[in-house]
C-alpha positions in Angstrom: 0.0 0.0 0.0 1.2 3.3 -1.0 1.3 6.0 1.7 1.1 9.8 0.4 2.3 12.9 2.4 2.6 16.4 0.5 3.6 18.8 2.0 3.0 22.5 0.7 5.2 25.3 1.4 4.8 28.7 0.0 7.3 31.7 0.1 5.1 33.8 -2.0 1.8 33.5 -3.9 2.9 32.6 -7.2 6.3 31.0 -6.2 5.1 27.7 -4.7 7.4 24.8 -3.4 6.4 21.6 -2.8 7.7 18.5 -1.9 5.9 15.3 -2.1 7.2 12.0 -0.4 6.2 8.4 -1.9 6.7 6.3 0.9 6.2 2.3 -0.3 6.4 -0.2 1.8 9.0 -2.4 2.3 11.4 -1.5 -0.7 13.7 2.1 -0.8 12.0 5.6 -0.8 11.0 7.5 -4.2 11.1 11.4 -3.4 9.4 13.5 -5.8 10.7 17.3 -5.6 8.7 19.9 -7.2 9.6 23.5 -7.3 7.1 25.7 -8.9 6.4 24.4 -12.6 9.9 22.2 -12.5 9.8 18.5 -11.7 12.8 16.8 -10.7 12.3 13.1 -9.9 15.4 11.3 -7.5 14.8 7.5 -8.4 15.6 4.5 -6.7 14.7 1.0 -7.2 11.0 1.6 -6.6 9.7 -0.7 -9.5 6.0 -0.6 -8.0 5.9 3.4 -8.1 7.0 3.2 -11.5 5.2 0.7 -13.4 1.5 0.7 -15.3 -1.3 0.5 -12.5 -3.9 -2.4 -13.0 -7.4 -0.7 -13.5 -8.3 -0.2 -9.9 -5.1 1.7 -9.4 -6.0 3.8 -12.1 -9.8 4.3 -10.9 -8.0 5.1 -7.2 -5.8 7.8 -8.7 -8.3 9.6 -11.0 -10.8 9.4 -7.6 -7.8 11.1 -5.7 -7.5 13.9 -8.1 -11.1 14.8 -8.5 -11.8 14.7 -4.6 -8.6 16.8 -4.4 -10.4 18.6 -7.7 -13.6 19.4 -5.8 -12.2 20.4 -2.7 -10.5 23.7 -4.1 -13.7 24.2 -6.1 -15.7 24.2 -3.0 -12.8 26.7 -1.9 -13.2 28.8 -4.6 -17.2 29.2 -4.7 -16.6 29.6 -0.7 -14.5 32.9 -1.6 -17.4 34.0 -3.9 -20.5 34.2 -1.6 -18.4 35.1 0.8 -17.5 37.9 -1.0 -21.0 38.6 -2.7 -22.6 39.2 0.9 -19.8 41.6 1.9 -20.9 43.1 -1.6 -24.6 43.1 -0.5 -23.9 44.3 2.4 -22.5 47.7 1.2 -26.2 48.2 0.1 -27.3 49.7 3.7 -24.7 52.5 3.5 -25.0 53.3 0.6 -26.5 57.3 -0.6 -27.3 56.0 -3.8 -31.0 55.2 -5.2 -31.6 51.5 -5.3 -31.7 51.0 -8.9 -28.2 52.7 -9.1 -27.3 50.9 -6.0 -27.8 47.5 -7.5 -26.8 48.1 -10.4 -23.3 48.7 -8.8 -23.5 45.1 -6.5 -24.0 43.8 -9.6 -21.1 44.8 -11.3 -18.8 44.3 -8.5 -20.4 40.7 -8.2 -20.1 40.0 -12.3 -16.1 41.4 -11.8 -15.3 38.4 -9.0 -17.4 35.6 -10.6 -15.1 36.5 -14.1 -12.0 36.5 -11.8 -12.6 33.1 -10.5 -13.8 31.7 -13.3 -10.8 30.8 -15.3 -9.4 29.6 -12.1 -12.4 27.1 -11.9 -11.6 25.7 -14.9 -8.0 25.8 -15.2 -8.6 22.9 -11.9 -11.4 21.3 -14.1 -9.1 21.1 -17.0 -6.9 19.4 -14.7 -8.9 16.8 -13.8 -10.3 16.2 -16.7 -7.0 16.0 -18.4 -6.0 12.8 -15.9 -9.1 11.3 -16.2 -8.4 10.6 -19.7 -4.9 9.7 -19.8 -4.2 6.4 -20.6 -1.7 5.0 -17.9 -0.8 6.9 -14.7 1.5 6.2 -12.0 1.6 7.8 -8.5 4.2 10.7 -9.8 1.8 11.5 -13.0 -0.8 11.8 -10.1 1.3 14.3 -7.7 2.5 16.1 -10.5 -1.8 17.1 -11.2 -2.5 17.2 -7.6 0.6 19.6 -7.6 -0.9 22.1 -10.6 -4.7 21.7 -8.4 -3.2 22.8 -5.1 -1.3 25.3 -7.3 -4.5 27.3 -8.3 -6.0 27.0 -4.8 -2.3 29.0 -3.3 -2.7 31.7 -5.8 -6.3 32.2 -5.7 -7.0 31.7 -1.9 -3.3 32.5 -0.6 -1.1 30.6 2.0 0.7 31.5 4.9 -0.5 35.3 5.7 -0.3 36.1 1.9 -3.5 37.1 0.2 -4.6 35.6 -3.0 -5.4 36.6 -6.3 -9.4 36.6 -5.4 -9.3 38.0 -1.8 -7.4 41.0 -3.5 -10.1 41.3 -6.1 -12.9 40.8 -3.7 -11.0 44.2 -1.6 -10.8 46.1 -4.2 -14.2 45.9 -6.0 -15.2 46.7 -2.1 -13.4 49.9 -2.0 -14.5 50.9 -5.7 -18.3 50.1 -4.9 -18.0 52.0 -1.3 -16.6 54.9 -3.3 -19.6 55.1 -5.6 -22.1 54.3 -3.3 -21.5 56.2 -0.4 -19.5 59.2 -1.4 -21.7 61.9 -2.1 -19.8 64.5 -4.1 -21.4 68.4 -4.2 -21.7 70.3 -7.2 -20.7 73.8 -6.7 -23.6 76.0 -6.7 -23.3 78.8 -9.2 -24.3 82.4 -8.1 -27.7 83.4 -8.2 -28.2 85.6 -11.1 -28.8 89.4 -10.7 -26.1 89.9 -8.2 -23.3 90.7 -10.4 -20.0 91.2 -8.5 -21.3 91.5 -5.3 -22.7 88.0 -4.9 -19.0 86.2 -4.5 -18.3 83.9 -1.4 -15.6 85.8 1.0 -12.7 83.4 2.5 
């Protein structure tokens, strides 16, 4: 039985290192060390981590990539509403009629959803991409869970380090609070008839 421990550690966002340890029993270690988009594999007389899996290997390993597949989408669509209701929420301060007032939810809403979306199905891809390959072996499988948890680091953020979405999700708040809530004054021209006499003393 094959036991798998990754291990994710993140410097930055988008600069992602992770190291992922085969461990099979009885017979010498196969480490798998993976620094951003680079694989370098450090061999060893592993044959059973290295051969063709029989078909319920290969059922076991596309299962382990689409669990791993829907648990950052869950993530992701998490972040959304999450976001939407702090959205929503800007409605009861805002100084705005309703109409307009919706009408800028909306938009900040429709910015997010298109910000996460190709993240959604960059994972997707993913997954479906492993589901149809024809052999897979435990690396093949790291190297996709790998590019998953990849997506979930820069969208969500590790280690005190925001993410691509909880930056978006700030700003459309502080461009919606802007137009909702700050009221800007016209200045009011003089009333006519008063000539010279009507300007405003400092």
């Amino acid at each position: 039985m094959i036991t798998t421990i990754v291990t994710f550690l993140s410097t930055r966002i988008v600069s992602v290192i992770i190291t992922t340890v085969v461990v099979v029993a009885a017979v010498p270690t196969l480490i798998v060390a993976i620094h951003g988009n680079t694989i370098t594999i450090t061999s060893g007389p592993v044959a059973s981590a290295s051969r063709t899996n029989g078909d319920n290997e290969h059922a076991r390993l596309v299962l382990e990539v689409k669990a791993a597949t829907d648990n950052v989408v869950v993530k992701l669509n998490d972040e959304e509403a999450s976001c939407d209701s702090q959205i929503a929420q800007l409605a009861a301060v805002s100084r705005l009629s309703g109409t307009a007032t919706q009408a800028a939810i909306d938009k900040g809403k429709g910015e997010f959803h298109n910000s996460e979306l190709p993240l959604l199905n960059e994972v997707k891809a993913d997954e479906d991409e492993f589901d149809h390959l024809t052999t897979v072996t435990s690396e093949t499988e790291q190297t996709f869970l790998v590019r998953i948890s990849t997506v979930q680091v820069t969208a969500l953020g590790e280690d005190g380090h925001s993410g691509t979405l909880v930056t978006v999700c700030q700003t459309i708040l502080v461009e919606i609070r802007t137009i909702v809530v700050t009221v800007v004054i016209q200045p009011q021209p003089p009333k006519g008839g008063e000539g010279d006499d009507a300007k405003v003393k400092v």
